[in-house]
C-alpha positions as CSV (number, residue, x, y, z in Angstrom):
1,X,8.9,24.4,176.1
2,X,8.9,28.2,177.5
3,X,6.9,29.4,174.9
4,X,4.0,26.6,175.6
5,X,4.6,27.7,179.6
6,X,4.1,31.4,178.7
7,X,1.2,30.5,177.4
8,X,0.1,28.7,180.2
9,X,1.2,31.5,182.7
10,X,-1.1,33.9,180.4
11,X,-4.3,32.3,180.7
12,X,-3.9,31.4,184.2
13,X,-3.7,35.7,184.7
14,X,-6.6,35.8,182.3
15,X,-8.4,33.3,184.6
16,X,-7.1,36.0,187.9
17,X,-5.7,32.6,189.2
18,X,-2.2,34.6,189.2
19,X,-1.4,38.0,189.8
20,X,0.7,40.3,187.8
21,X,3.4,40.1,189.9
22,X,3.4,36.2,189.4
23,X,3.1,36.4,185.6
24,X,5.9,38.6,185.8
25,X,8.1,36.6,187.7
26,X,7.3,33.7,185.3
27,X,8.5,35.9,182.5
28,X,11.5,37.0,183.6
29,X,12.3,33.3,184.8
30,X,11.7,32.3,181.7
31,X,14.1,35.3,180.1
32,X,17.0,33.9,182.4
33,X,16.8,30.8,180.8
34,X,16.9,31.3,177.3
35,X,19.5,33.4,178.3
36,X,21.3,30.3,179.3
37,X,21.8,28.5,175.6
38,X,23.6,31.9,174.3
39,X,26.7,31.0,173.9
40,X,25.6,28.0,172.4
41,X,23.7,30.5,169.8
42,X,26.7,32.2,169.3
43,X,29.0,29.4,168.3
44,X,26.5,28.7,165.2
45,X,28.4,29.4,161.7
46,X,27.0,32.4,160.0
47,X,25.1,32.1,156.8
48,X,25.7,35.9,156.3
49,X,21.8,36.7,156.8
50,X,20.5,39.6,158.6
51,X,17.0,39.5,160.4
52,X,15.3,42.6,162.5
53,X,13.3,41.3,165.1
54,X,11.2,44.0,166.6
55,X,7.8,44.4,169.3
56,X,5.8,47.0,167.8
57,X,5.2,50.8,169.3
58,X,3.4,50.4,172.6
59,X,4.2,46.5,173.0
60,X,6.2,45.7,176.1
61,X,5.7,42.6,176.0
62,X,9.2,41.0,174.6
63,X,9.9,37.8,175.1
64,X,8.4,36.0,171.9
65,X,10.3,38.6,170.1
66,X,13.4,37.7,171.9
67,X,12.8,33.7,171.4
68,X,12.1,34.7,167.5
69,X,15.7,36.5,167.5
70,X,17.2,33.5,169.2
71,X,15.7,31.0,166.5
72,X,17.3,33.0,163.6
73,X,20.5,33.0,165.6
74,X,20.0,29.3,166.0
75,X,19.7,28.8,162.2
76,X,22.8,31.1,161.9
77,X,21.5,34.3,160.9
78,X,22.6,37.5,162.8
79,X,19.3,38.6,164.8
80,X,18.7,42.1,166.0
81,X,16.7,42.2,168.7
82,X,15.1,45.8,169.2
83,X,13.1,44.8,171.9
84,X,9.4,46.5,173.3
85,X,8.2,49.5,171.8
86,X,10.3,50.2,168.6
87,X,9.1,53.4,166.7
88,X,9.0,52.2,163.4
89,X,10.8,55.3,162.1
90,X,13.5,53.5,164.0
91,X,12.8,49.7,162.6
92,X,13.3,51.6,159.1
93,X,15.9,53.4,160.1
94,X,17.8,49.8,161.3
95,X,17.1,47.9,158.5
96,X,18.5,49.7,155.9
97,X,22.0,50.3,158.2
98,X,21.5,46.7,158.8
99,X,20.8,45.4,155.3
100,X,18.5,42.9,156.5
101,X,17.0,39.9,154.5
102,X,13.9,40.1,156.5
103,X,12.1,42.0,159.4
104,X,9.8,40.1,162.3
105,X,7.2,42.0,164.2
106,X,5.7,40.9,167.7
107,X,2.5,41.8,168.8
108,X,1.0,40.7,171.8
109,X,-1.9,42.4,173.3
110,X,-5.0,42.8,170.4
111,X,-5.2,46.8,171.1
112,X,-2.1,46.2,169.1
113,X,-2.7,45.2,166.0
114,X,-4.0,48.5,164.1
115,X,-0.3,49.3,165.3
116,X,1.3,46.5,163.5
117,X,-1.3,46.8,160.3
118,X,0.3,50.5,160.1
119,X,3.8,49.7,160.8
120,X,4.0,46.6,158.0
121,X,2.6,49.3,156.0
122,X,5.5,52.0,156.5
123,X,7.9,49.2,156.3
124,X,6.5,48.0,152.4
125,X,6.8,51.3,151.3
126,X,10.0,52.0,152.4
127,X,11.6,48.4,151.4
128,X,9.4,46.9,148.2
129,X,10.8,43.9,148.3
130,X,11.4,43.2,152.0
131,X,9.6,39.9,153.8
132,X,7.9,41.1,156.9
133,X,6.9,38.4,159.2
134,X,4.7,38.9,161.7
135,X,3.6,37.3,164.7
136,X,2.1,37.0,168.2
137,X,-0.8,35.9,170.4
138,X,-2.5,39.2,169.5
139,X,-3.5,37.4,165.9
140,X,-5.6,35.1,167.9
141,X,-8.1,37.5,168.0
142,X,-8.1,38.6,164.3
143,X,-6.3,40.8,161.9
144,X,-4.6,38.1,160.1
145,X,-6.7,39.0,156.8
146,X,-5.6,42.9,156.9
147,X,-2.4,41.8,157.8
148,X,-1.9,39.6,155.0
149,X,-3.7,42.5,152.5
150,X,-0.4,44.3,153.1
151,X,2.5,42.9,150.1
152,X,4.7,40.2,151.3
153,X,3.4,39.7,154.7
154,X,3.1,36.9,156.4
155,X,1.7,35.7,159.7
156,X,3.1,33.0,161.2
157,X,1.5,31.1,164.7
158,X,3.7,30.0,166.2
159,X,7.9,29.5,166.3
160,X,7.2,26.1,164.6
161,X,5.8,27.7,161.7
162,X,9.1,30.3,161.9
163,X,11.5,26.9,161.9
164,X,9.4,25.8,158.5
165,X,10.3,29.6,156.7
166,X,13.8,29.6,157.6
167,X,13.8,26.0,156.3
168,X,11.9,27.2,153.3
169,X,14.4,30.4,152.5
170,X,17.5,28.5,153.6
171,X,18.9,29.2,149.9
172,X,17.0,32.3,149.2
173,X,18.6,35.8,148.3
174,X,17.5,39.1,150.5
175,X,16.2,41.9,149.2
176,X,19.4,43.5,149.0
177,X,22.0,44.1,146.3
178,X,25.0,45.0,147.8
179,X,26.2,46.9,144.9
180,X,22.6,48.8,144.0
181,X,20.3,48.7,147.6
182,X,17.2,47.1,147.8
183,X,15.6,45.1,144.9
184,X,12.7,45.7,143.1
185,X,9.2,44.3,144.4
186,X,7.9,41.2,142.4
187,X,5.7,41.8,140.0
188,X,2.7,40.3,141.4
189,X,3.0,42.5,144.1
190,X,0.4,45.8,143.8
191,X,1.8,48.8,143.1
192,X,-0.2,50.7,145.7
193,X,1.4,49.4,149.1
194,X,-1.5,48.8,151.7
195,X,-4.9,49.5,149.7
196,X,-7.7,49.5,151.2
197,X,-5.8,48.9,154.8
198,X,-7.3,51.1,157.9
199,X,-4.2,53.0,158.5
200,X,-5.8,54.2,161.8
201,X,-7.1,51.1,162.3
202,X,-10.4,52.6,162.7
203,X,-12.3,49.8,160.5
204,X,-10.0,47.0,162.6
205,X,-12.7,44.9,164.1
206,X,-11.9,42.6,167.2
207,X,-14.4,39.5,166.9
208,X,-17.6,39.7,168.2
209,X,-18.1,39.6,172.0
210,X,-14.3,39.4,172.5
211,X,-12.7,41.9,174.9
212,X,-9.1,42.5,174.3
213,X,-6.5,41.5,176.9
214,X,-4.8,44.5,178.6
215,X,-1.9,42.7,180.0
216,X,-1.5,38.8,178.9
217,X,1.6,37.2,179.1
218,X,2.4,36.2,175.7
219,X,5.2,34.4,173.3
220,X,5.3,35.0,169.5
């Protein structure tokens, strides 16, 4: 319901039917109320999972990140919530003190998304084996495919599709081995982490006659 009203509140700004003082009110509306069901959240058992939900550098937009933390907390994993513009030096940094089965990465605004590309990229190499998810209303406009060229990424649309993976890796072991660190990639996985990705973004194309958004308002 307040993701689908985000949206909502977005393209009315796109349309200049709202300011950004309304769209901003909206938000933070909207943040007060999901704030509402924590101690519902909290009361969830544990299933001794780890997740590190993150917006990437130069995001400030947070709230789908923060709904995407409160889903895993829902399905009783332990979300970390690192909120807007995380270096991902940091993200790295967290995970391994963490020990985290998976990480998530929101990006909202399409300016973004060489960002993300890069940061997945840093993250692969520094945890073979790690999933990264990824998601956002930037991925609208494209970037899915590089995305995806980066091992063990995933792109999901929307939190539906996020309540379908926990679902699927309800059973499934993280990448850690308490005893040892992180496991070893699979196999299928290549070798060279990111080939052929534009680490500067520079061949990231937005779609043809599309003019990324400076300041939607926007849920992962």
């Amino acid at each position: 319901l307040v993701q689908r009203s985000l949206y909502e509140v977005g393209e009315l700004w796109e349309q200049n039917r709202i300011s950004v003082a309304n769209e901003h009110l909206a938000t933070a509306i909207s943040e007060g109320l999901l704030n509402l069901i924590y101690p519902r959240l909290f009361a969830t058992p544990r299933n001794g999972k780890s997740a590190v939900v993150t917006c990437v550098a130069n995001e400030h937009h947070q709230i789908g990140g923060k709904m995407v933390a409160d889903l895993f907390e829902f399905h009783g994993w332990r979300g970390y919530f690192l909120g807007a513009n995380t270096p991902v030096r940091d993200v790295i940094s967290l995970i391994g003190e963490k020990r985290a089965e998976v990480v998530a990465l929101s990006v909202a605004i399409a300016s973004g998304l060489p960002t993300v590309i890069s940061a997945a990229t840093e993250i692969r190499a520094a945890f073979p084996a790690l999933p990264i998810l990824v998601g956002g209303q930037a991925l609208r406009w494209g970037g899915r495919a590089h995305l995806e060229r980066v091992p063990g990424v995933r792109c999901l649309a929307s939190l539906r599709d996020l309540t379908a993976w926990l679902e699927e890796n309800k059973e499934s072991p993280g990448p850690f081995d308490l005893a040892h660190g992180p496991r070893q990639a699979p196999r299928h996985w290549p070798k060279t982490v990111g080939a052929g990705l534009p680490r500067d973004g520079s061949s990231l194309q937005m779609p043809r006659g599309v003019k990324p958004l400076l300041h939607p308002t926007k849920a992962t």
